[in-house]
N, C-alpha and C positions, 0 to 999 in steps of 0.2 A: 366129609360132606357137611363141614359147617352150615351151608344155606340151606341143610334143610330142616334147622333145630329153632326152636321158634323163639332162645335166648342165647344167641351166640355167647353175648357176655360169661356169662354163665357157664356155659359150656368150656370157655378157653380157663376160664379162672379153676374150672376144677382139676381140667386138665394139669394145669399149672404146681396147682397142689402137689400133685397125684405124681408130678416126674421131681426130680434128684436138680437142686441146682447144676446147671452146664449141660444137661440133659436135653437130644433137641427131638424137633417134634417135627414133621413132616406135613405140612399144609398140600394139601389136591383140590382145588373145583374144576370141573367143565366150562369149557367155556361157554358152552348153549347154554348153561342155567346161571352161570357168573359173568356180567360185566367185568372190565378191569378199573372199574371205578368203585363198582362194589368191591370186591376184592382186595382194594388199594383199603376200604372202610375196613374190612374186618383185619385186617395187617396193622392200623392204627390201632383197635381196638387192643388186639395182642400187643402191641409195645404200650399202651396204656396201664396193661397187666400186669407187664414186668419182663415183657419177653423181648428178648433181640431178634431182630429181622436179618437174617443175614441172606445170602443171595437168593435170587425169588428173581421170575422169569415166566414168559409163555410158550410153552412147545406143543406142537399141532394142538392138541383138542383139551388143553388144561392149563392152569395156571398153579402155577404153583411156588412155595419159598420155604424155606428151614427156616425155623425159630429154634430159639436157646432159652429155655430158663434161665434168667439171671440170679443171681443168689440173692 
């Protein structure tokens, strides 16, 4: 639940830290509290990081996408 940290930045970057390069990481928001335009923003933000976006999609009531630590 990224949106509900009040520096997402911050929050992915520790994440980032914190996993094994190739190491991936499971993104979830709702969709009642996530646009997909937000969403699309914080998906930028993690490949800003260093993260790969790899397939990412919306099914009934969420959005969601695996990232990968890049090394």
């Amino acid at each position: 639940m990224v949106h509900e940290v009040p520096d997402e930045r911050r929050l992915l970057d520790q994440i980032r830290v914190a996993l094994r390069p190739g190491s991936p990481l499971i993104l979830i928001e709702p969709k009642g509290h996530v646009s997909a335009g937000k969403f699309e923003e914080t998906l930028a933000v993690a490949k800003d990081l260093g993260f790969t976006i790899g397939e990412h999609d919306a099914i009934k009531r969420e959005r969601r996408a695996v990232l990968e630590r890049s090394a």
